[in-house]
C-alpha positions in Angstrom: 19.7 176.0 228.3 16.5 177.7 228.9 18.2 180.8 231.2 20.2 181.4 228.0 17.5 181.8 226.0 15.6 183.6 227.9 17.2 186.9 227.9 17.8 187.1 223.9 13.7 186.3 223.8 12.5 189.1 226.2 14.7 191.5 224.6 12.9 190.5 221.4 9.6 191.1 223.5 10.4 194.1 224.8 11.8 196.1 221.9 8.9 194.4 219.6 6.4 195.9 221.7 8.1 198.8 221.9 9.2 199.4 218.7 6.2 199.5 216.9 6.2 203.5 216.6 8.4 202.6 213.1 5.9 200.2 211.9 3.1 202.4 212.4 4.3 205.9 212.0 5.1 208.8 214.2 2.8 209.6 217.5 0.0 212.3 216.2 -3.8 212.6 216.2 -3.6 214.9 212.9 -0.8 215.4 209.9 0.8 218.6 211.6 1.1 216.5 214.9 2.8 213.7 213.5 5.2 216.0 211.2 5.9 218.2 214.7 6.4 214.9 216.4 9.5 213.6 213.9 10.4 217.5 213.6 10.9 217.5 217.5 12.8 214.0 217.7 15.3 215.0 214.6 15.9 218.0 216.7 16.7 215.9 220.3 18.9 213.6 218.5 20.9 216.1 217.1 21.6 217.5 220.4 22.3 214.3 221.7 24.6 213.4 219.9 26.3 216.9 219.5 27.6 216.3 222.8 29.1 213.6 221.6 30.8 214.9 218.7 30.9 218.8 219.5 31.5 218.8 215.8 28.5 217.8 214.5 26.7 220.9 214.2 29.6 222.3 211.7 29.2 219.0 209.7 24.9 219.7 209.2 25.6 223.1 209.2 28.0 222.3 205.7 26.2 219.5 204.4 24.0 219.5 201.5 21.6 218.0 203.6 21.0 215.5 206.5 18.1 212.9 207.7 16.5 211.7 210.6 14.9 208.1 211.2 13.3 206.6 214.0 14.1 202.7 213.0 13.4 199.2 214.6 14.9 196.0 214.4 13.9 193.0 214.3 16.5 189.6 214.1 15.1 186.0 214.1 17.9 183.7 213.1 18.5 184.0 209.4 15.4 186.8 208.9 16.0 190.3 209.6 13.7 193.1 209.2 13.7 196.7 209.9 11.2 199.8 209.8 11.5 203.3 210.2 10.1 207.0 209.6 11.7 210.3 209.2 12.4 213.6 207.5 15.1 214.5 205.1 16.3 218.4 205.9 17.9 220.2 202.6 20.4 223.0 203.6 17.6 225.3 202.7 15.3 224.4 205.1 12.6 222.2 203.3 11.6 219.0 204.5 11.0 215.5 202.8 9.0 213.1 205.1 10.0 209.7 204.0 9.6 206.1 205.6 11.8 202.7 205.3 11.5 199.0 205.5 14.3 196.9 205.0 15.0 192.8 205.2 18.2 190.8 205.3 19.5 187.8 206.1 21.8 186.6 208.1 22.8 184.9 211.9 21.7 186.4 214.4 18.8 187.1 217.2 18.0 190.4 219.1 15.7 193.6 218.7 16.5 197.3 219.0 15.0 200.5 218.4 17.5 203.0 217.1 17.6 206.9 215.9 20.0 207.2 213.0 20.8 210.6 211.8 22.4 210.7 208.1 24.6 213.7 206.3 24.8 214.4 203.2 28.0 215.5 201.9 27.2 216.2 198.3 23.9 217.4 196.7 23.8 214.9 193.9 23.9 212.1 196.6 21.0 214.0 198.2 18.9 213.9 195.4 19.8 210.3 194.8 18.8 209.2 198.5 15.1 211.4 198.1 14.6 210.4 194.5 15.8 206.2 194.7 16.5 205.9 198.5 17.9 202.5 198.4 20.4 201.2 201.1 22.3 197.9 200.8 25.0 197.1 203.0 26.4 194.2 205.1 26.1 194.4 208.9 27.7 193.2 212.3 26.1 194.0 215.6 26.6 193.0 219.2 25.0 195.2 221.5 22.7 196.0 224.5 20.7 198.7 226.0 18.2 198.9 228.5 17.5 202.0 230.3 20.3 203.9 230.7 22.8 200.6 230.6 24.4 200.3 227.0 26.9 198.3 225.5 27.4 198.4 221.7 29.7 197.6 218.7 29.2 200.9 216.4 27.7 204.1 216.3 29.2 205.6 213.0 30.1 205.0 209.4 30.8 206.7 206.0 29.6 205.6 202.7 28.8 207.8 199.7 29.4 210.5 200.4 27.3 209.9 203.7 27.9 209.8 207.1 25.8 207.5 209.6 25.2 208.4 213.1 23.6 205.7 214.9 22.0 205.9 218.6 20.4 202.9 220.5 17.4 203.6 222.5 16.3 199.9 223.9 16.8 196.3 222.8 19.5 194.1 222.3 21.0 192.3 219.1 23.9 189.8 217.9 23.6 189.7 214.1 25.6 189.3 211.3 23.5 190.3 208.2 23.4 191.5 204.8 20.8 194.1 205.1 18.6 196.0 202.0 16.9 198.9 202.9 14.2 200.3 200.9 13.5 204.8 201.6 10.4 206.2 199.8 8.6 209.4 200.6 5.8 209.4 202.6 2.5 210.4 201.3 0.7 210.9 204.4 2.8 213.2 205.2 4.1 215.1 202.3 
């Protein structure tokens, strides 16, 4: 019994320690690091997962706007708890630094970090997501990743008017939760 514990509790170590960049914010000494900082990872997970769907650009390219978030994950049993920063992009250009924390409950154990990159299909949807940001939405996961090894249940959805693009970075999780998920803009660095 204690071997199968033991992996679900490291994984929970590892991406806890690791994960704490979405607690605490982006990596910067000043306000024009930190914004270059999520800037430069909006920008790498776009290309990432362009190659996976060589359609993707087309889709930000005719959207009314897309976001970025750097999220972590956190499942203890019936708890769940997520954190994340990012940056809205508006088809003109501008930028909306925002950050997240969600809660849930649920079954489950595991921990993950996770970029997620959102499009927005219709302005008014947008504007909603900047002005409300609220998320609530029931969740099944059952996936692993560590280094460059990853199994996983999902990577997209569409809701709203929105597509999700999800990308594991590290951690493992086998949830079942209902998850709300609370976006507000970030003063620091707005």
């Amino acid at each position: 019994m204690r071997q199968t514990l033991l992996l679900p509790l490291l994984l929970i170590l590892l991406a806890s320690l690791t994960g704490c960049r979405a607690i605490f914010g982006p990596d910067g000494a000043t306000v024009a690091e930190r914004r270059a900082n999520v800037l430069r990872q909006r920008d790498e997970l776009i290309a990432a997962l362009s190659v996976r769907r060589p359609k993707l650009a087309e889709e930000v390219h005719a959207a009314a706007g897309y976001a970025y978030f750097a999220k972590s994950n956190l499942q203890l049993f019936i708890f769940s708890s997520e954190n994340a920063y990012g940056v809205v992009t508006e088809a003109d250009g501008s930028t909306t630094f925002m950050r997240m924390y969600g809660s849930g409950a649920g079954f489950g154990v595991g921990a993950h970090n996770f970029r997620v990159l959102m499009i927005f299909r219709t302005r008014k949807v947008l504007d909603d997501f900047i002005a409300h940001g609220m998320d609530i939405r029931g969740t099944a996961t059952a996936g692993v990743k560590l280094g460059d090894l990853e199994a996983s249940s999902s990577n997209a959805e569409s809701l709203q008017d929105i597509d999700v693009y999800q990308l594991t970075e590290l951690g493992g999780a086998f949830q079942v939760t209902l998850q709300a998920n609370k976006f507000w803009i970030d003063s620091n660095l707005n």
